[in-house]
C-alpha angles and dihedrals in degrees: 000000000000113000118197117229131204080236096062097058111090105239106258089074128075139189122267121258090212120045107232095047130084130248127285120230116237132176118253111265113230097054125076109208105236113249117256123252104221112194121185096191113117093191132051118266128212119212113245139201134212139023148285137197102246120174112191120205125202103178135352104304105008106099129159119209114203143167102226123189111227112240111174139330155190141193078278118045148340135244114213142171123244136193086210136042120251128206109250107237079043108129118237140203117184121191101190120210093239104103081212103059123079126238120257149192141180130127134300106254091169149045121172140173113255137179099279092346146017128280106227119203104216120202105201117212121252116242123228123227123232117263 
């Protein structure tokens, strides 16, 4: 006669509380499953390092003029550090301090809460190319 023993089922079954149903599946508990990192980006994206003079602009006459500090980018769009928080819709032009980057602009798609400051997601704006 084989007789079934709590020891013999692996440990991410357990018995049923009712007798009749089937067991239920747990985790094992003593280990904590490690949090997802969930990343939107599509392309790539390169560290950076400096800063750069952005004003952000949300209607006809409210601007917002900021030192931000570059944090990392891609062909698409840029991720920066600001003092202040941005609404995010908000049009942008950076002119970094580097004399060898270009200037860009595009629109604010992110604002979120940083250590002393807000990380800002930054869509540039494709450019067109002449007909």
């Amino acid at each position: 006669m084989l007789m079934l023993t709590e020891e013999a089922i692996p440990r991410t079954l357990q018995f049923p509380a009712l007798p009749g149903t089937s067991p239920g599946i747990v985790p094992f508990p003593d280990i904590a499953p490690e949090p997802l990192r969930f990343d939107r980006r599509r392309l790539p994206r390169k560290q950076m390092a400096g800063f750069a003079m952005a004003v952000f602009s949300t209607g006809f006459a409210a601007t917002t003029v900021a030192r931000v500090e570059l944090v990392d980018a891609s062909h698409t769009g840029l991720c920066v550090k600001s003092p202040t928080p941005i609404e995010e819709g908000a049009t942008f032009s950076i002119i970094p301090e580097d004399p060898l980057m270009p200037r860009r602009v595009g629109i604010t798609v992110r604002c979120k809460d940083a250590d002393g400051g807000f990380h800002l997601g930054l869509r540039m704006r494709r450019d067109s190319a002449a007909a």
